[in-house]
VOPAGU-2260 file (C-alpha; in pm, 1 decimal, decimal comma):
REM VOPAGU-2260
SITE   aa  ch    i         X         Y         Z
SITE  UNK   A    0   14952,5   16529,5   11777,7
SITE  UNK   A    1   14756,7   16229,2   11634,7
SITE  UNK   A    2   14555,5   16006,6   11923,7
SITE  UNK   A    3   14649,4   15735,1   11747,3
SITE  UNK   A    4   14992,5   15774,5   11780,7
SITE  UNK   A    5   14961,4   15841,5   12126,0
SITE  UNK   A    6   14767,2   15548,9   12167,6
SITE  UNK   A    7   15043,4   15326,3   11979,7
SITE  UNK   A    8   15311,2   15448,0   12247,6
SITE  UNK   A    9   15137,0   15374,9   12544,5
SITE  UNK   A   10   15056,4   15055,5   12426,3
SITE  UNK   A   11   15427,0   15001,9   12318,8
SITE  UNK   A   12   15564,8   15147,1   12671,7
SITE  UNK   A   13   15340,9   14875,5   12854,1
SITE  UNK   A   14   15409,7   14625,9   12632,6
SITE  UNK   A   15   15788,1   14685,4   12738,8
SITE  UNK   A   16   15703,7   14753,8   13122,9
SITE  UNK   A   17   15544,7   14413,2   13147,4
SITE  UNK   A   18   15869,3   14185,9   13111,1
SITE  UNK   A   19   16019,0   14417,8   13378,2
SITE  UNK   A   20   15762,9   14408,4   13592,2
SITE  UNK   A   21   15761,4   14041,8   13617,2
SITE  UNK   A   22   16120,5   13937,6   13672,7
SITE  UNK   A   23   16106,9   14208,6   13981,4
SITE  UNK   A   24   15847,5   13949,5   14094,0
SITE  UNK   A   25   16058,5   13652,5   14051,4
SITE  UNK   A   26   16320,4   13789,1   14211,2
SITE  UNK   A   27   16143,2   13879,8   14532,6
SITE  UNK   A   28   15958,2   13524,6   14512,4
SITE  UNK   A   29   16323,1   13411,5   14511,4
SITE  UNK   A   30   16410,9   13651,5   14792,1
SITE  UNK   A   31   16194,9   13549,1   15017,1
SITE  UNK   A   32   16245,3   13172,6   14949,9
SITE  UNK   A   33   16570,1   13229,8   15026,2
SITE  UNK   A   34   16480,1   13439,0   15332,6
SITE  UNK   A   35   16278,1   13128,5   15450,0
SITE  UNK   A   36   16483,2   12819,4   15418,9
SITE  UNK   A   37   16830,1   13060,4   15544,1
SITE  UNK   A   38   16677,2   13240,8   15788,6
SITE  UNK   A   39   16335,7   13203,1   15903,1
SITE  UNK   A   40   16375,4   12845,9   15909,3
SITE  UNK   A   41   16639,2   12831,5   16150,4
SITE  UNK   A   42   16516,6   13069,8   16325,0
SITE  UNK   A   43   16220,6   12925,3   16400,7
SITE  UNK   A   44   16426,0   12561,5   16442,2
SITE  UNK   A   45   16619,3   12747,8   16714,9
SITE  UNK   A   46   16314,5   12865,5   16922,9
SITE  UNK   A   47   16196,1   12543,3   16932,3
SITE  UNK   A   48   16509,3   12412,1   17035,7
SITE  UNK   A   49   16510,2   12665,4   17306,8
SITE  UNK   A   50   16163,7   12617,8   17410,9
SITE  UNK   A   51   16255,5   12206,7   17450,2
SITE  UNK   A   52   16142,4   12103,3   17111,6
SITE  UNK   A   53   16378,2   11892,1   16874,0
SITE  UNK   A   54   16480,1   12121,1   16536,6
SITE  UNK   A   55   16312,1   11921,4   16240,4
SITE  UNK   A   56   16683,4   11936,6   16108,1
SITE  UNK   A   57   16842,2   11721,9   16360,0
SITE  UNK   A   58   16551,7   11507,8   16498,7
SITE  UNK   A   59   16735,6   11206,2   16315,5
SITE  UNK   A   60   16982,8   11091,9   16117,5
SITE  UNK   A   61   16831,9   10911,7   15757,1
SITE  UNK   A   62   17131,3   10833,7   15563,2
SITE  UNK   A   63   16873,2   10663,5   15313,4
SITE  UNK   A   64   17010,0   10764,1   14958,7
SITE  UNK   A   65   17355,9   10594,6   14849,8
SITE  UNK   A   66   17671,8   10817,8   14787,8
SITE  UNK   A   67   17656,8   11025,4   14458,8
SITE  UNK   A   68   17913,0   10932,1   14186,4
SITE  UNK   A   69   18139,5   11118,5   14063,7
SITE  UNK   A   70   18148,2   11401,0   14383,3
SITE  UNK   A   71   18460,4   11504,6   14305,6
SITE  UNK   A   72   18344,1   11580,1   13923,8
SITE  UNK   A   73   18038,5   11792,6   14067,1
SITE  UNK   A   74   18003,9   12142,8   13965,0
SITE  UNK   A   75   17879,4   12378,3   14219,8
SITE  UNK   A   76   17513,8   12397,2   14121,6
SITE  UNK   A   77   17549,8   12037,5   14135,8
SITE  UNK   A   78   17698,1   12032,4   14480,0
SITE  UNK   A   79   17429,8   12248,2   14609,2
SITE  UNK   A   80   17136,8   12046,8   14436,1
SITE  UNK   A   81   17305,0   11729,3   14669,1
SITE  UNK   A   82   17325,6   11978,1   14969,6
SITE  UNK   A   83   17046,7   12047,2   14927,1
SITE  UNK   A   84   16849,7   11664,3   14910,6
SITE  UNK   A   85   17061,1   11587,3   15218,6
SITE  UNK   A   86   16937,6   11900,0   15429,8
SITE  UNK   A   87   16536,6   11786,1   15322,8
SITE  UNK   A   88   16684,1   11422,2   15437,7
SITE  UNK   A   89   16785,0   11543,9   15784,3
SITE  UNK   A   90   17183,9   11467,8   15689,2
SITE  UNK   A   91   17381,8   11749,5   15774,7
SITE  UNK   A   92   17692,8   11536,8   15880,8
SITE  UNK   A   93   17629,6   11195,0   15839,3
SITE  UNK   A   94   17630,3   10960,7   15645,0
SITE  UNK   A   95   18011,0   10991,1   15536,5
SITE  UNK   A   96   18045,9   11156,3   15213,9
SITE  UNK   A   97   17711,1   11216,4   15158,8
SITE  UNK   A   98   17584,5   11516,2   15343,1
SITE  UNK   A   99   17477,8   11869,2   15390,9
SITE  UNK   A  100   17788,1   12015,3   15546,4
SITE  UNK   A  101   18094,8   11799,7   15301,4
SITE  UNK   A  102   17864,3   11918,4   14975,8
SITE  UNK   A  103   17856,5   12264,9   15091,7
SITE  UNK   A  104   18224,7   12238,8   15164,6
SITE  UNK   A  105   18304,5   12119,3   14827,1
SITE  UNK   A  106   18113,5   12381,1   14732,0
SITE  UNK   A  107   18320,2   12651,2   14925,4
SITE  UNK   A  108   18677,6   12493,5   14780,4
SITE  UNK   A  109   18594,1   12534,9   14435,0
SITE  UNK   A  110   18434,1   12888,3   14522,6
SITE  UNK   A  111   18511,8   13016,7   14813,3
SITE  UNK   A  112   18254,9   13336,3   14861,0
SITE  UNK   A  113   17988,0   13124,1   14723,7
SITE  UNK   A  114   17715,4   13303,1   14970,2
SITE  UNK   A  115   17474,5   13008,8   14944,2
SITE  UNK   A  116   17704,8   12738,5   15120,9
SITE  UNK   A  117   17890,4   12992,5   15348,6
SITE  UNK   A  118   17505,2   13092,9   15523,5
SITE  UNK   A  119   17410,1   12736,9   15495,8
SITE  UNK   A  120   17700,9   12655,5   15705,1
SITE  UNK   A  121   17633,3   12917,0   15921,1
SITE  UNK   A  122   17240,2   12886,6   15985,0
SITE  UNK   A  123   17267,5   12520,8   16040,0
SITE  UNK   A  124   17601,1   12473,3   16250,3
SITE  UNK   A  125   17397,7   12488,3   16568,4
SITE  UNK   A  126   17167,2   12163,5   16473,7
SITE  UNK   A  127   17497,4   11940,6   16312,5
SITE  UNK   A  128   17638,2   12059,5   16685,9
SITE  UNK   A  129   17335,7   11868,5   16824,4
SITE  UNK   A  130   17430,4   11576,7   16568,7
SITE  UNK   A  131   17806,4   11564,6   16664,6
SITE  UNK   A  132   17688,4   11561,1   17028,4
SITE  UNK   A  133   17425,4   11288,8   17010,6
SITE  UNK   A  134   17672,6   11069,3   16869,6
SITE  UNK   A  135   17919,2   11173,2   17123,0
SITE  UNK   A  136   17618,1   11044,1   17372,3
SITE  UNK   A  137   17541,7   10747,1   17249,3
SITE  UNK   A  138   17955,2   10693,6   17269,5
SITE  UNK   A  139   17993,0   10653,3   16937,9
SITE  UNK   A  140   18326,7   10786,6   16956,5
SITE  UNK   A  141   18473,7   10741,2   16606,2
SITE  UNK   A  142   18165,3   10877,3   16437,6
SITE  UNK   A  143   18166,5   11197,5   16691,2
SITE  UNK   A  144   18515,2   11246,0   16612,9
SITE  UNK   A  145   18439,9   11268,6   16275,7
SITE  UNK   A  146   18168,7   11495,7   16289,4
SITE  UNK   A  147   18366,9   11732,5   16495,7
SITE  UNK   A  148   18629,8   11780,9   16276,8
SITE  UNK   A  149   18380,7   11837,8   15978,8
SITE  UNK   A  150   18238,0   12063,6   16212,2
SITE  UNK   A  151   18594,3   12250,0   16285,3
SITE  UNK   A  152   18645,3   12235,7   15871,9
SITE  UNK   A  153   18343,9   12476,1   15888,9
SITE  UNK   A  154   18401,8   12672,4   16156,0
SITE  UNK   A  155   18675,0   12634,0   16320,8
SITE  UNK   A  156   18670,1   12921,5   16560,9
SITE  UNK   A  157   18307,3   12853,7   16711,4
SITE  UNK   A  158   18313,7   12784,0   17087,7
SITE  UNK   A  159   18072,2   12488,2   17024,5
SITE  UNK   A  160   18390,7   12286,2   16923,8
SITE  UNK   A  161   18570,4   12334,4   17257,3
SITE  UNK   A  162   18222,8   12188,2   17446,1
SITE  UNK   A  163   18215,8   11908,9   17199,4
SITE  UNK   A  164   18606,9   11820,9   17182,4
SITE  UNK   A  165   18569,3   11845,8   17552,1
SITE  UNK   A  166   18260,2   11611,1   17610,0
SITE  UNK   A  167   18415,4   11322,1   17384,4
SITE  UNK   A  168   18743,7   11307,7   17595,4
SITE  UNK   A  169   18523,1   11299,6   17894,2
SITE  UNK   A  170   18423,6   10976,2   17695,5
SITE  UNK   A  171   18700,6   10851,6   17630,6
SITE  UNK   A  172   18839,5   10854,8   17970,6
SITE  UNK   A  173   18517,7   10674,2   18070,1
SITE  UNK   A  174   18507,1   10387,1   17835,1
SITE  UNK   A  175   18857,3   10393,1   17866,9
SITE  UNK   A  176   18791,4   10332,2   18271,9
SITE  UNK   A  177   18527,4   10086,6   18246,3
SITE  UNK   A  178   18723,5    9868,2   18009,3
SITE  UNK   A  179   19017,2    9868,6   18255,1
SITE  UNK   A  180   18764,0    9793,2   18538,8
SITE  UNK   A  181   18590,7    9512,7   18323,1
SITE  UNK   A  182   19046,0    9385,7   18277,1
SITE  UNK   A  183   19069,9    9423,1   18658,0
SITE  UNK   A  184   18787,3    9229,9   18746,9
SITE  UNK   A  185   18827,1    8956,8   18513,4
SITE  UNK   A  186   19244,3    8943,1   18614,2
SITE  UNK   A  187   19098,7    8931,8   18956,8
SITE  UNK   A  188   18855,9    8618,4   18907,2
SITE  UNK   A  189   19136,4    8418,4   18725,8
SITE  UNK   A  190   19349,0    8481,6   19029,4
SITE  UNK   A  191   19060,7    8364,5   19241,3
SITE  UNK   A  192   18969,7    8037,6   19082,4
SITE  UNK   A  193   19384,2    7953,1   19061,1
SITE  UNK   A  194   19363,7    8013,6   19423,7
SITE  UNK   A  195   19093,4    7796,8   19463,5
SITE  UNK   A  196   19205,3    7530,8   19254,4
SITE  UNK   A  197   19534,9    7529,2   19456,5
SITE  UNK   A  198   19377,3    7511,4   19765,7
SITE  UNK   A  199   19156,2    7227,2   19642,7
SITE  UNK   A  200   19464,5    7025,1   19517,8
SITE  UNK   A  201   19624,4    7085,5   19880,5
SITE  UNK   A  202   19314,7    6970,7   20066,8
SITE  UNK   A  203   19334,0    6668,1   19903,6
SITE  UNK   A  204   19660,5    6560,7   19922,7
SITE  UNK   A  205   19652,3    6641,0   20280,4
SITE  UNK   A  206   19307,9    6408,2   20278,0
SITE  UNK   A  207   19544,8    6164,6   20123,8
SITE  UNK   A  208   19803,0    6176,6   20365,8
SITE  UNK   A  209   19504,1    6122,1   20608,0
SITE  UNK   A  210   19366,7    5825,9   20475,1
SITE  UNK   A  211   19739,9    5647,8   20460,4
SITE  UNK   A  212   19776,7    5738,6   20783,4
SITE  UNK   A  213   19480,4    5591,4   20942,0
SITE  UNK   A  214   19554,9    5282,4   20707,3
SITE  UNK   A  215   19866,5    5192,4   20901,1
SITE  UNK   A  216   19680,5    5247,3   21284,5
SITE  UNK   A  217   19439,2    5032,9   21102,1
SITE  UNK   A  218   19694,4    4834,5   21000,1
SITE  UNK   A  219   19864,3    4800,3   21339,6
SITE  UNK   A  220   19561,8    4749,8   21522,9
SITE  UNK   A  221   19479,0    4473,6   21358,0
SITE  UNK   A  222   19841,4    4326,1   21385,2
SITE  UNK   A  223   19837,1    4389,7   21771,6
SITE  UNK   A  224   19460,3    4192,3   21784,6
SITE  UNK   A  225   19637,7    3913,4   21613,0
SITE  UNK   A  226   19894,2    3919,7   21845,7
SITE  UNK   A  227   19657,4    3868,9   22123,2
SITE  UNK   A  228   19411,0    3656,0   22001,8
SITE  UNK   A  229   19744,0    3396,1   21951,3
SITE  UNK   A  230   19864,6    3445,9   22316,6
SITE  UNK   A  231   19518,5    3379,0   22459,2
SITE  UNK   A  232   19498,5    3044,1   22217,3
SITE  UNK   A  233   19823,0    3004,1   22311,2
SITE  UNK   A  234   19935,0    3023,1   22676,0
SITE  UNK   A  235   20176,1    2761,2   22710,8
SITE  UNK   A  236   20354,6    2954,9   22457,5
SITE  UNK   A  237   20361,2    3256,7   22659,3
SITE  UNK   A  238   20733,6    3246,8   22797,9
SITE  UNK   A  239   20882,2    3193,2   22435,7
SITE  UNK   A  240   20617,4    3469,0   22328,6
SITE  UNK   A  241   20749,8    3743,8   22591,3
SITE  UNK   A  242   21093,5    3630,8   22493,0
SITE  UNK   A  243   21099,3    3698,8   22176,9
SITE  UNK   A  244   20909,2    4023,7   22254,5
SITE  UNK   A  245   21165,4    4125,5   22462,8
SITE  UNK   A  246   21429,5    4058,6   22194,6
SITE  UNK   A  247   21239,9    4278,8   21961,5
SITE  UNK   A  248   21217,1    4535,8   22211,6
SITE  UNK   A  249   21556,5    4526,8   22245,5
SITE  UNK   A  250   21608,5    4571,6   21843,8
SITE  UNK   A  251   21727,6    4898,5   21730,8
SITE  UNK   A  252   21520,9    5161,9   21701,4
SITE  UNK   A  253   21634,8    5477,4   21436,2
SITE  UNK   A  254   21509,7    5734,0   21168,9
SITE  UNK   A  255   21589,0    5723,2   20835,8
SITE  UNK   A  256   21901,2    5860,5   20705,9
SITE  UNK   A  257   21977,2    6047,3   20423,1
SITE  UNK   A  258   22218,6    5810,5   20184,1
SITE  UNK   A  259   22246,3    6023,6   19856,4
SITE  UNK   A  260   22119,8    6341,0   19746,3
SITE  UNK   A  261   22045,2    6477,7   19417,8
SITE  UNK   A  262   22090,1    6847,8   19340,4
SITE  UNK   A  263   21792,6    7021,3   19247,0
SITE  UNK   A  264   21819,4    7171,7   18808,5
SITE  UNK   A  265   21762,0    7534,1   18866,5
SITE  UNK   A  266   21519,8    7651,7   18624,0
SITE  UNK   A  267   21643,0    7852,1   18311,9
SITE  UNK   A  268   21442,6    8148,0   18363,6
SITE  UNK   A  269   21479,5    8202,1   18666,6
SITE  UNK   A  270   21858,0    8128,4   18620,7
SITE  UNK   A  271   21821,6    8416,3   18328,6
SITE  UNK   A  272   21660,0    8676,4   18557,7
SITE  UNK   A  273   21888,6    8622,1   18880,8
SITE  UNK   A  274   21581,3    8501,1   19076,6
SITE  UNK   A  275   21646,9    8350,8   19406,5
SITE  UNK   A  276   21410,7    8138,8   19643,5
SITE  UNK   A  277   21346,4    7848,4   19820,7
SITE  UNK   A  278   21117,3    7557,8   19841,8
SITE  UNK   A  279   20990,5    7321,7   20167,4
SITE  UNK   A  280   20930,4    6955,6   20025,4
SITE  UNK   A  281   20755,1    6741,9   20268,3
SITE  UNK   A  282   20740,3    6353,6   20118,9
SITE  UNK   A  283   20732,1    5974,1   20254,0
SITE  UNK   A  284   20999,2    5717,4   20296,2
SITE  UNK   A  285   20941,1    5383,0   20182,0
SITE  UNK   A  286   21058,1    5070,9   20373,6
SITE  UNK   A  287   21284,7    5039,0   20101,0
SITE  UNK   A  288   21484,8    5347,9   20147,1
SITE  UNK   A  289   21299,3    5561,6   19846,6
SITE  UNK   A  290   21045,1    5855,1   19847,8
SITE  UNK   A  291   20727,4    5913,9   19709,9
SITE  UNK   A  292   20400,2    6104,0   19820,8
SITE  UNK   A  293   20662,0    6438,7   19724,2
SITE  UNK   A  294   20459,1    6761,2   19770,7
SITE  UNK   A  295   20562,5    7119,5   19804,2
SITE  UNK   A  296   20438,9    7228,6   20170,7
SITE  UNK   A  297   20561,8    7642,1   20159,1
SITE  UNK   A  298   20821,0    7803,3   19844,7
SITE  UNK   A  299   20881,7    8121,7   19818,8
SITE  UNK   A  300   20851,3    8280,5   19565,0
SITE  UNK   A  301   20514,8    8036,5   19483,4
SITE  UNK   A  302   20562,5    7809,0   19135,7
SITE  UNK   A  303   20897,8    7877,5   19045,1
SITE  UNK   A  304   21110,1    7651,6   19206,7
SITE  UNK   A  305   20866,2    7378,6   19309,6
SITE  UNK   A  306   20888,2    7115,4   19014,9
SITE  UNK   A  307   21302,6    7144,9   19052,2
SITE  UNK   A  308   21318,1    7077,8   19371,7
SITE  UNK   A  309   21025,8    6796,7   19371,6
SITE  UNK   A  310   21254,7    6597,2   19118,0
SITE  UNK   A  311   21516,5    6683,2   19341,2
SITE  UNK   A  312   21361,6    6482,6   19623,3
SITE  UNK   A  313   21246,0    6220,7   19380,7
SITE  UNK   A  314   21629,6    6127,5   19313,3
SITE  UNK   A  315   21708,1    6086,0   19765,8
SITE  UNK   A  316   21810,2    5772,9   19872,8
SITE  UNK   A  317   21732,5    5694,2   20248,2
SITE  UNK   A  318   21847,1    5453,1   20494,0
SITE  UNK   A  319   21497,8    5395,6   20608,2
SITE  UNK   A  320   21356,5    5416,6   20945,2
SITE  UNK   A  321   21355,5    5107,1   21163,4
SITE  UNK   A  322   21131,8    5007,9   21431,2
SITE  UNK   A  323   21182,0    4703,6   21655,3
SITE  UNK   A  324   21476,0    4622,0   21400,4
SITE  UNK   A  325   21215,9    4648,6   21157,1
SITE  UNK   A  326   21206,1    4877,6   20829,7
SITE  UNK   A  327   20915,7    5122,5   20804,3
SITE  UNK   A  328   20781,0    5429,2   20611,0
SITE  UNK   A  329   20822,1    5736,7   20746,4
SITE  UNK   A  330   20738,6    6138,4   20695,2
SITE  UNK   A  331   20986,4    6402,9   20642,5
SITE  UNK   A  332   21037,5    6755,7   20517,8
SITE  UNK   A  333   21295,3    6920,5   20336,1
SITE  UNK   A  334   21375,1    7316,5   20297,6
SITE  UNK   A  335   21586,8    7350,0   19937,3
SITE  UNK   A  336   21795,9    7659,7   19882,9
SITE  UNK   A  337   21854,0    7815,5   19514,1
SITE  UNK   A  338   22037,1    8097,3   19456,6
SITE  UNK   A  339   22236,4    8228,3   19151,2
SITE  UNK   A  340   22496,3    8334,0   19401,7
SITE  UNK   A  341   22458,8    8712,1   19288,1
């Protein structure tokens, strides 16, 4: 055979080796990237997270980038290009329509056995769990409810779901206490300062009824020093003086009696809802037979029937009380009945 020949084939055969022999290599280089961001990765991501360490995958949430257009016009190698950008951006759930695990699930409904999103899910569920339950930490509860269910869209079977689902009613329950605590205690200071204020407003109309009170000893006093002072200028005058004091001893004496009464308007809700009660008005009579000073001293039930039966009291006309044959004011109290007769 001629070496030249010979020499022509071997040169042909590694002419036609060569191609071969280089897209084995690009398809182990592609191998083994794969390998590395799928598996190795993770793996080593989960080691750390064992040993302590935070996985570089869910050390932070950097929704940086703005939502893609068009998602819903995406191909799938355009859906995986965005998965990919937001795993490199740390976003594996959030933000909202523009992350790892909703690209890779697009991905999924327009193929389902795509192999590249279904192990993407799969290596990286672990570190969106750590996501979900950060935010379910920090008690952002709307944002770790929807993380969970993107979570349960991937795999909805994983055990990791139950903790999760489980942690964010314990949540719940507690915001849901404090916020009822925070109602209670405010309820509880409103009732406190009404208190107060009523016992403030009944201090000093009893301080009122103090000060009128001494007024007229005052008053008295003073009339009884005159009295004396004109007896010892006087004392000639002293037989007429103890004559007419004995005639105004002997003047009648008597309490004030009740001329006309007014019947008390019972109040239209309570008339509506069959509510019953009673009210204890104390107020002063005037010389000239009417009343004034009207206050409510005990009711039952409190502030339902108190401004009825205060006008009530406000309409009484009094014979007033007389002392020495003379007219004076006077104190008196007054229990009122209502009752819808049910």
């Amino acid at each position: 055979m001629d070496t030249r020949y010979i020499l022509a084939a071997r040169r042909r055969a590694r002419g036609a080796v060569r191609p071969v022999a280089v897209a084995i290599v690009a398809i182990v280089a592609a191998l083994a990237a794969a390998a590395w961001l799928l598996i190795v990765r993770p793996y080593q991501q989960q080691m750390q997270l064992d040993t302590g360490g935070v996985p570089a995958v869910s050390a932070a949430k950097t929704p940086t980038e703005a939502v893609p257009a068009n998602v819903q016009a995406m191909d799938v190698n355009q859906l995986l290009t965005e998965a990919s950008k937001a795993l490199k951006d740390q976003r594996l759930l959030a933000p909202a329509g523009n992350n790892a695990f909703e690209f890779y699930l697009r991905v999924l409904a327009k193929q389902p056995d795509n192999p590249v999103a279904t192990s993407a899910l799969r290596e990286t569920f672990p570190y969106a769990a750590t996501d979900a339950e950060q935010a379910v930490n920090s008690r952002d509860l709307n944002e770790a409810q929807r993380e969970i269910d993107l979570l349960a869209k991937a795999d909805p079977a994983n055990y990791t779901l139950t903790i999760l689902r489980s942690k964010l009613d314990a949540q719940r329950k507690l915001a849901s206490q404090q916020q009822q605590q925070a109602q209670d205690q405010q309820k509880a200071a409103q009732l406190a300062a009404q208190k107060a204020a009523a016992e403030k407003q009944e201090a000093a109309k009893q301080a009122e009824q103090q000060q009128a009170q001494l007024a007229a000893e005052a008053t008295k006093a003073k009339q009884q020093r005159a009295e004396q002072q004109q007896k010892a200028a006087a004392p000639e005058q002293a037989q007429p003086a103890a004559a007419a004091q004995a005639a105004v001893a002997s003047a009648p004496t008597a309490d004030a009696v009740l001329l006309k009464a007014a019947n008390p308007n019972y109040p239209t809700a309570a008339l509506r809802s069959g509510q019953s009660g009673w009210v204890v008005v104390g107020f002063t009579i005037t010389p000239e037979g009417r009343t004034t000073d009207v206050h409510v001293v005990d009711a039952q039930p409190r502030h339902v029937f108190d401004r009825a039966a205060m006008e009530a009291v406000g309409r009484y006309r009094f014979k007033p009380a007389m002392r020495d044959g003379t007219a004076v004011a006077s104190t008196k109290q007054q229990k009122i009945e209502f009752s819808t007769g049910r």
